[in-house]
FIKEMI-245132 format. One line per field, with one value per residue: chain; residue number from 1; residue in three letters; x, y, z of N, C-alpha, C in turn. Coordinates in Angstrom, 2 decimals. Layout:
residues N
c <- A_...
k <- NUM_...
r <- ALA_...
nX <- X_...
nY <- Y_...
nZ <- Z_...
caX <- X_...
caY <- Y_...
caZ <- Z_...
cX <- X_...
cY <- Y_...
cZ <- Z_...
END
This chain:
residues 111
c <- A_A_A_A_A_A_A_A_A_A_A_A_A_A_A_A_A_A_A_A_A_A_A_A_A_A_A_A_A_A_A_A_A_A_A_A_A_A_A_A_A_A_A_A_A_A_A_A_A_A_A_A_A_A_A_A_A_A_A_A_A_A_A_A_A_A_A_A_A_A_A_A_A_A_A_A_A_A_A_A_A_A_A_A_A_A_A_A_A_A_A_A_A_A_A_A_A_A_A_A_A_A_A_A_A_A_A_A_A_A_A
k <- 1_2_3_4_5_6_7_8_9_10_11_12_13_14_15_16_17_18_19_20_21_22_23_24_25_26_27_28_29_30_31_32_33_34_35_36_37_38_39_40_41_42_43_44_45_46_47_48_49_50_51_52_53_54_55_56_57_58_59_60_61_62_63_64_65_66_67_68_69_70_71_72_73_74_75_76_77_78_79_80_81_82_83_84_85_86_87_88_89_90_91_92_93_94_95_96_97_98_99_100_101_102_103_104_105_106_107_108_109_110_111
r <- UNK_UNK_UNK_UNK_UNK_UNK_UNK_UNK_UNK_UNK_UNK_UNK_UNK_UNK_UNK_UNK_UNK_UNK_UNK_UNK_UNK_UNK_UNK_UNK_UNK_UNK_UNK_UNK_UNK_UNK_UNK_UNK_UNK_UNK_UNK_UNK_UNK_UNK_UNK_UNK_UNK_UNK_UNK_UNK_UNK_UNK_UNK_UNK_UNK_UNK_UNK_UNK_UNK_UNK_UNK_UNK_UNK_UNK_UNK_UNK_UNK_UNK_UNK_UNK_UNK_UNK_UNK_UNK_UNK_UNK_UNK_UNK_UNK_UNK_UNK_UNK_UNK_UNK_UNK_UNK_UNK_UNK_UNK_UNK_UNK_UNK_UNK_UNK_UNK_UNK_UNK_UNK_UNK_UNK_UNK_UNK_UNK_UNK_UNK_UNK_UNK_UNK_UNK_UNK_UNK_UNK_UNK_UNK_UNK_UNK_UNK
nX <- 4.03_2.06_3.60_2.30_0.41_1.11_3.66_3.96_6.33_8.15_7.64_8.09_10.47_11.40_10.26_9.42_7.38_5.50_2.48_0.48_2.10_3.04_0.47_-0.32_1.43_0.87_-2.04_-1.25_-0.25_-2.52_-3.86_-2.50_-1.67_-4.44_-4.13_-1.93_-2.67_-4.60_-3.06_-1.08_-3.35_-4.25_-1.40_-1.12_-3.71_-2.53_-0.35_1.93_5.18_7.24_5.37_4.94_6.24_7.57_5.61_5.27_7.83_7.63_5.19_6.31_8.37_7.58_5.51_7.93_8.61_6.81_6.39_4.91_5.44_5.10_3.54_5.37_6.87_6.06_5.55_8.56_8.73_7.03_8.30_11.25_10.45_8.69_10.11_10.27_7.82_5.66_2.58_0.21_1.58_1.94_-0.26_-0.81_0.19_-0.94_-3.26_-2.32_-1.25_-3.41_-4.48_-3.02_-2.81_-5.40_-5.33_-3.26_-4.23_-6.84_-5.31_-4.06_-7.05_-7.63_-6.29
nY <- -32.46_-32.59_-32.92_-35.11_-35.13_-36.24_-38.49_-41.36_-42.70_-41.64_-41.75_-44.61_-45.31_-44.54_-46.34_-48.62_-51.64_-51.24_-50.78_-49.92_-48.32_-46.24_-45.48_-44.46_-42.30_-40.33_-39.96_-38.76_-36.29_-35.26_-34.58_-33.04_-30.61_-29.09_-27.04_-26.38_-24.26_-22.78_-21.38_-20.04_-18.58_-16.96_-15.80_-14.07_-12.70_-11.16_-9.74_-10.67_-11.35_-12.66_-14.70_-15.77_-17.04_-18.95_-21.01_-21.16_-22.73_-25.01_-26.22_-26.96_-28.53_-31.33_-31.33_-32.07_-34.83_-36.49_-36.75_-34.81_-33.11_-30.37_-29.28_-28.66_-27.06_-24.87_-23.97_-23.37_-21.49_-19.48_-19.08_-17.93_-15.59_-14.18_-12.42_-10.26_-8.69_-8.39_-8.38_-9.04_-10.82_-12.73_-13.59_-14.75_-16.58_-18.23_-19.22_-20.46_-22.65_-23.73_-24.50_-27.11_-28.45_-29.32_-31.01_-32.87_-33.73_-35.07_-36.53_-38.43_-39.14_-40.99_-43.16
nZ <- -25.91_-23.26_-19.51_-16.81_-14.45_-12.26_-11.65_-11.06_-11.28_-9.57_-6.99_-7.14_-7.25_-4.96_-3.00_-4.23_-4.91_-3.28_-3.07_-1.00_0.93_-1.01_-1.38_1.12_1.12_-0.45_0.16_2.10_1.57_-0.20_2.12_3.50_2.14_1.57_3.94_3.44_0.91_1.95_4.29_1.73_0.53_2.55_3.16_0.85_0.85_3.16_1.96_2.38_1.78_2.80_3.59_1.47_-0.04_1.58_1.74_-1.03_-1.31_1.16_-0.66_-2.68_-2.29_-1.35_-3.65_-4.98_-4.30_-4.32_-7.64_-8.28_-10.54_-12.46_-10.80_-8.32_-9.91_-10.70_-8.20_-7.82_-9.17_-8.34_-6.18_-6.47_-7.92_-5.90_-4.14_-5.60_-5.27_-7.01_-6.96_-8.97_-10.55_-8.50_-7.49_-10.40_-10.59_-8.09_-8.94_-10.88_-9.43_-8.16_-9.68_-10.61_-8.64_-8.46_-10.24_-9.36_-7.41_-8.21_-9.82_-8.03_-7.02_-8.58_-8.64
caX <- 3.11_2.35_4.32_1.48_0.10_1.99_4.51_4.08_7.54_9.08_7.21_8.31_12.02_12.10_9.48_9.05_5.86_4.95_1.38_-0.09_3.13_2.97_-0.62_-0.56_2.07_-0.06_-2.77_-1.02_0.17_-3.14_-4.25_-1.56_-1.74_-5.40_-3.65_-0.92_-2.92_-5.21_-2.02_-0.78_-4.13_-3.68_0.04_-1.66_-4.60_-2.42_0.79_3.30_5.87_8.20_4.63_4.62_7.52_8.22_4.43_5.70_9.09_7.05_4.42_7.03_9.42_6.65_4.91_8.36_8.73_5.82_6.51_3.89_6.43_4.42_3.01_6.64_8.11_4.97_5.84_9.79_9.21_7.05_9.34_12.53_9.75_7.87_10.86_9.92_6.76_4.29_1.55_-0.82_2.40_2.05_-2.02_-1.58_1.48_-1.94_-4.41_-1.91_-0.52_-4.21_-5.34_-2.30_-2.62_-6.20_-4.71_-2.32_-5.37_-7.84_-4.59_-4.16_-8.15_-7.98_-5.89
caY <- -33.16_-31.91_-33.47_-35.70_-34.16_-36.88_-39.26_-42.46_-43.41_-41.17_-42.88_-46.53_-45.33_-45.07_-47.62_-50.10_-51.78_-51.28_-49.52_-49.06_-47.10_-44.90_-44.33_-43.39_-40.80_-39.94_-39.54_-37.42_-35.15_-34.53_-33.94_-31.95_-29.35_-28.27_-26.44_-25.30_-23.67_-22.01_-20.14_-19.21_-17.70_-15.92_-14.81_-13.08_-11.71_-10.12_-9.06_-11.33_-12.19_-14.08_-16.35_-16.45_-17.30_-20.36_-21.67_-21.89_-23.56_-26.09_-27.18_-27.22_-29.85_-31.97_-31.67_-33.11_-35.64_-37.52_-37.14_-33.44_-31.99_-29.42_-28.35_-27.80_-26.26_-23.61_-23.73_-23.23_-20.63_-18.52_-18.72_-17.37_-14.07_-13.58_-11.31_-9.02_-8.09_-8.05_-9.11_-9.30_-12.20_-13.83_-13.73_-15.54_-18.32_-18.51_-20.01_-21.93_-23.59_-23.92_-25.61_-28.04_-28.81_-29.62_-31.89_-34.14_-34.63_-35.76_-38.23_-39.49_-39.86_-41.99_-44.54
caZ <- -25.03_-21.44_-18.45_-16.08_-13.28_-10.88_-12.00_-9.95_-11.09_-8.37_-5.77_-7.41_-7.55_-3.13_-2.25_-4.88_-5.71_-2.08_-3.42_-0.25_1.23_-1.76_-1.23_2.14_0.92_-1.83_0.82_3.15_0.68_-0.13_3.02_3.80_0.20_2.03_4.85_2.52_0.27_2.95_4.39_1.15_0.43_3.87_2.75_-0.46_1.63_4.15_1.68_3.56_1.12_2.98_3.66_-0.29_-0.32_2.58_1.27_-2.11_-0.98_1.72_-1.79_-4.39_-1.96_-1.00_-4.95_-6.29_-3.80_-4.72_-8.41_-8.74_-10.98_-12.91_-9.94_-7.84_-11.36_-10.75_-6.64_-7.70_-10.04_-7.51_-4.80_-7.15_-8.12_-4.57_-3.46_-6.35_-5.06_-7.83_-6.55_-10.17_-10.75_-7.74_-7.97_-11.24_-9.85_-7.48_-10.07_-11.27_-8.70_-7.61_-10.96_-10.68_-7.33_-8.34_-10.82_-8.70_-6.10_-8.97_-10.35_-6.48_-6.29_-10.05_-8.78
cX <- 3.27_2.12_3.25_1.41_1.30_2.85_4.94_5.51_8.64_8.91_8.10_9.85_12.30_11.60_9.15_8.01_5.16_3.64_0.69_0.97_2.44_1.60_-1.31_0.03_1.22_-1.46_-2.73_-0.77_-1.07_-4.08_-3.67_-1.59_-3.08_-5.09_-2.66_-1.73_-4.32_-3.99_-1.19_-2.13_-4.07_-2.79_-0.53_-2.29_-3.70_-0.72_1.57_4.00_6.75_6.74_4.32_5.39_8.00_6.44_5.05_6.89_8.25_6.06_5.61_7.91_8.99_5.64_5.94_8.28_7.93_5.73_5.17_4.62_5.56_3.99_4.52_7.48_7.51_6.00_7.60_10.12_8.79_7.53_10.51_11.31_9.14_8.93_10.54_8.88_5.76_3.01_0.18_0.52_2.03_0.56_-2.47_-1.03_-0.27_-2.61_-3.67_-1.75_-2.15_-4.80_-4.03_-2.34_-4.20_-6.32_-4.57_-3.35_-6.24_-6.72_-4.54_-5.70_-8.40_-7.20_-6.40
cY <- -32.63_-32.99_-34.16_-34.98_-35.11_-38.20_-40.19_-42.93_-43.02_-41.85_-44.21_-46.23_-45.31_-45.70_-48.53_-50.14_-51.79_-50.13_-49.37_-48.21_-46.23_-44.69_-43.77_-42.05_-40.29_-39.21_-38.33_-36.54_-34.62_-34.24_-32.36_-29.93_-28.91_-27.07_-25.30_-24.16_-22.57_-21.29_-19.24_-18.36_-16.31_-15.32_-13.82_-12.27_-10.56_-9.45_-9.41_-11.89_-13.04_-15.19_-16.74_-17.30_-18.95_-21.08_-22.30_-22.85_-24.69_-27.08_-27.57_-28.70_-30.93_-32.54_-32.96_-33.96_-36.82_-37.60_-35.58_-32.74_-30.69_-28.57_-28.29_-26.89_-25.02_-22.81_-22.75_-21.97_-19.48_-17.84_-17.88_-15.70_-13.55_-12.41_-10.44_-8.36_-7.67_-9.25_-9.78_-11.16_-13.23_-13.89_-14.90_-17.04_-19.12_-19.51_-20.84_-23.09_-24.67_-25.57_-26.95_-28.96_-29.91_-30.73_-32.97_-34.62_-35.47_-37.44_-38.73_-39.98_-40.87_-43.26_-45.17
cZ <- -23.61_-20.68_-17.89_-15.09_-11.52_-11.48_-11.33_-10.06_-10.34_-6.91_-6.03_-7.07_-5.76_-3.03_-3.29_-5.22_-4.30_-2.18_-2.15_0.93_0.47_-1.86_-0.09_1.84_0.68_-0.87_1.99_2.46_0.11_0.91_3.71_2.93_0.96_2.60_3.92_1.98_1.15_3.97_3.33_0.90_1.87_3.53_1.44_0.52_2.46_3.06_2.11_2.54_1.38_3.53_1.98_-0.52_0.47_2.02_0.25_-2.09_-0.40_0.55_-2.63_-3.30_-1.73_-2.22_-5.75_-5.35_-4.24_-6.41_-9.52_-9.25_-11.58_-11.93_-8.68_-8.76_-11.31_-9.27_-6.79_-8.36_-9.22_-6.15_-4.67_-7.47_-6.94_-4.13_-4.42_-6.22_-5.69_-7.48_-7.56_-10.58_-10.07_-7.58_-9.14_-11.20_-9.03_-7.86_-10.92_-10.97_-7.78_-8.38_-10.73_-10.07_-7.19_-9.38_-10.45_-7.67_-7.57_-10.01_-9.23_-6.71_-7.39_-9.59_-7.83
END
């Protein structure tokens, strides 16, 4: 069975049943993931691997936090390969991390 795109029970485990805390998080985090993912596209465009690299670190710590595991397990995995410099790899971490990312916003906008 595949993992949930966001796992409210990471939220519940620091703040409780305090649901509109965890959905301001929930809200900043996806405000926030816009920006992200418009400088990693920049770090691809221009060949900058240490911006592949601190992008994917800044989504993946910020994905688990809120409980976006699938999509920091993507973030964690392209952060450990960005120093290798294949760029057809980190192109496809891209479209993953894209589709995931496009995931955990569509479970934030369901609840």
């Amino acid at each position: 069975m595949a993992e949930v795109a966001l796992d409210m029970s990471v939220l519940e485990s620091m703040f409780g049943d305090d649901a509109e805390l965890c959905g301001a998080i929930l809200e900043e985090f996806k405000h926030s993931s816009i920006p992200y993912m418009a400088e990693f596209d920049e770090a691809v465009s221009n060949n900058n691997i240490e911006g592949v690299k601190s992008l994917a670190h800044k989504l993946k710590s910020s994905s688990r936090t809120i409980g976006a595991n699938p999509l920091g397990n993507f973030c964690d995995e392209l952060e450990r390969l960005a120093p290798q410099g294949n760029w057809g790899q980190i192109n496809e971490f891209r479209v993953l991390i894209r589709a995931s990312l496009s995931d955990v916003i569509d479970a934030i906008d369901g609840l």
